[in-house]
C-alpha positions as CSV (number, residue, x, y, z in Angstrom):
1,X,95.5,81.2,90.9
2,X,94.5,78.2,93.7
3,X,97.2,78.3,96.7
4,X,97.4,74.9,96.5
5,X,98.8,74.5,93.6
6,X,101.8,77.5,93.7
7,X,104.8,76.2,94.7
8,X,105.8,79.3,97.3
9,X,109.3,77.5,97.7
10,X,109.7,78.4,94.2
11,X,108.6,82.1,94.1
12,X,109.3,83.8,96.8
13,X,107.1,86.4,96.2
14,X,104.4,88.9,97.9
15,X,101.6,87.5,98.5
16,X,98.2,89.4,98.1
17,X,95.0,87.4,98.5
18,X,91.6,89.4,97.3
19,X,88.1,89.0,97.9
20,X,87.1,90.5,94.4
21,X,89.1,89.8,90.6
22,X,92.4,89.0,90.5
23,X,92.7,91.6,87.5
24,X,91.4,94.7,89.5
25,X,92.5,97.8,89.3
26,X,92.9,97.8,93.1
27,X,95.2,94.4,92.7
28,X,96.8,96.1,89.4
29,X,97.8,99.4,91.2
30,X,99.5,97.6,93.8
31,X,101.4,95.1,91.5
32,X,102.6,98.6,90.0
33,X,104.2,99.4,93.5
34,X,106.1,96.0,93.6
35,X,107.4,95.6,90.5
36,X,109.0,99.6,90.9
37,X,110.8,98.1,93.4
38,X,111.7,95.2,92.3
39,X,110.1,92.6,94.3
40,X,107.9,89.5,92.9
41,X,104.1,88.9,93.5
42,X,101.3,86.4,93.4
43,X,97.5,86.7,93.7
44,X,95.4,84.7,95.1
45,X,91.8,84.4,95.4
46,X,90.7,85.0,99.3
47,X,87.5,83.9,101.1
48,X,85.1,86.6,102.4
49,X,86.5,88.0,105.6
50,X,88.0,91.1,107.3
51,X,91.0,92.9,105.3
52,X,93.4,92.7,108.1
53,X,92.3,88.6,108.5
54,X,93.1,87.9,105.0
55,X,96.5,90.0,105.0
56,X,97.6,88.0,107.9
57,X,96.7,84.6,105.8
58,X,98.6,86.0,102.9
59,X,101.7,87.3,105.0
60,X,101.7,83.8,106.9
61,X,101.4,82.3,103.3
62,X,104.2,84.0,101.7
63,X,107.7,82.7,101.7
64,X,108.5,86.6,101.6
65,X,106.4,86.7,105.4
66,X,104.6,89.6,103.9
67,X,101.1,89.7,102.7
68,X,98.6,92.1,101.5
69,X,94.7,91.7,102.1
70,X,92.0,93.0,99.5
71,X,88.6,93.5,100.4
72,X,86.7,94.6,97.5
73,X,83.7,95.1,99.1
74,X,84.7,97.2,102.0
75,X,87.5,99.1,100.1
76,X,90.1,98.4,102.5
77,X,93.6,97.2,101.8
78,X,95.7,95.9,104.6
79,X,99.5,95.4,104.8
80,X,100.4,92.8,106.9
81,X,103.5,90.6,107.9
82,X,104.3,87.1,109.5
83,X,105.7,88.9,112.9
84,X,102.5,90.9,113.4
85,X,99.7,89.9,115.4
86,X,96.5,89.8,113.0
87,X,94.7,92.8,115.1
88,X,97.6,95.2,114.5
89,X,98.9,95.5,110.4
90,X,101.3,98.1,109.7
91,X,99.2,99.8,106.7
92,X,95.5,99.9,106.2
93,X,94.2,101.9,103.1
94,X,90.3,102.6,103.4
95,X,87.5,102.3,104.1
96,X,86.0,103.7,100.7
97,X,86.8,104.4,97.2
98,X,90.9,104.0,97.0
99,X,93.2,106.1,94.5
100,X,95.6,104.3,92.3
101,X,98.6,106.3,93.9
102,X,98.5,105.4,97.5
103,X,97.8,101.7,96.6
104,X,100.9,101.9,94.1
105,X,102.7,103.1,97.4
106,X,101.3,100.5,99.8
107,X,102.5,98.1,96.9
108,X,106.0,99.9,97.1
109,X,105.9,99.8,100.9
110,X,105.5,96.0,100.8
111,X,108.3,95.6,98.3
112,X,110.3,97.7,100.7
113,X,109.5,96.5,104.1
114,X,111.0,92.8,102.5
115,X,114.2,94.6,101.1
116,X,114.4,96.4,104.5
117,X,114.3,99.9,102.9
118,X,112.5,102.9,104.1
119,X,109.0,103.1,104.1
120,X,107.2,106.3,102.0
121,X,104.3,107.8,102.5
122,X,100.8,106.6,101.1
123,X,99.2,109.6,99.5
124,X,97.3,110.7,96.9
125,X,98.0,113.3,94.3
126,X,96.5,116.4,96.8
127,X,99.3,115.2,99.2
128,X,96.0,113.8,101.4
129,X,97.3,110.8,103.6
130,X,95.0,107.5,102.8
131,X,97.0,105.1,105.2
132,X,97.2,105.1,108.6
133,X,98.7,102.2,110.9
134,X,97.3,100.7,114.1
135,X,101.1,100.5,115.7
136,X,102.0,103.5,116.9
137,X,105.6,103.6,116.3
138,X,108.1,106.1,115.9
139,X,110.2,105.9,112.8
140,X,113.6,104.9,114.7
141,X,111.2,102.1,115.9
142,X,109.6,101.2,112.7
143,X,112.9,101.3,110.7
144,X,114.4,98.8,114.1
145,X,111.2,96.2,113.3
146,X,112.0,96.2,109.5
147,X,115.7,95.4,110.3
148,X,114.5,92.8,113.0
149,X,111.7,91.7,110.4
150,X,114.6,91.3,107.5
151,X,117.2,89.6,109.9
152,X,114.4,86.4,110.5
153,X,113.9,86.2,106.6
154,X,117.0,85.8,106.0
155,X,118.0,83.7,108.6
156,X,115.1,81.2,107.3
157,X,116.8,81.4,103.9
């Protein structure tokens, strides 16, 4: 799907913009996490570029201010949102070979962080963690940003 012809004012909606196919099973596993939790998507076809660069395009994108970056060839997934400077994402999954479940939780984790629910962990089956964050936050902070994060959403609403 071309950006320029969605209609984001008509689907609010996660954004996640990949380097590779819009059918991947990177992209699919992370649809999975979203619709769990209830929250709309769209894909879009990204340029080549960093994972975190192209999660901040998508976040800044979406009418939902939160974005996900796919870089197929790297084998990094980012989480990003509007409020975040580009350098620091709140998720990044990779580099490497990526399992479906932690993608299917960063998915979930997107869906959550615009309903302003708790985050979970993204882990694979063996309980091994697969994301870590730049922003080193306590949860009492992290759960504050989400509120603040939910608050400007729907103020712009």
């Amino acid at each position: 799907m071309n950006p320029k012809y969605a209609r984001p004012e008509d689907n609010p909606a996660v954004h996640i913009h990949g380097t590779g196919p819009s059918g991947s099973s990177t992209v699919e596993s992370i649809l999975l996490g979203l619709e769990e939790e209830g929250v709309p998507a769209e894909v879009f076809e990204a340029g080549q570029g960093p994972a975190a660069r192209i999660a901040k395009k998508a976040a800044d994108n979406s009418p939902l201010s939160v974005g996900i970056g796919v870089d197929d060839s790297q084998g990094v997934v980012v989480l990003h949102h509007r409020d975040l400077p580009e350098e620091k994402p709140l998720f990044i999954l990779g580099p490497g070979v990526l399992a479906a479940s932690p993608l299917r939780n960063l998915g979930a984790n997107a869906a959550r962080l615009v309903k302003g629910n708790p985050m979970i962990n993204a882990t694979d089956s063996d309980g091994k963690a697969d994301a870590y964050s730049p922003i080193k936050l306590s949860q009492e902070q992290l759960e504050q940003l989400v509120r603040e994060a939910v608050a400007i959403i729907v103020q712009e609403r």
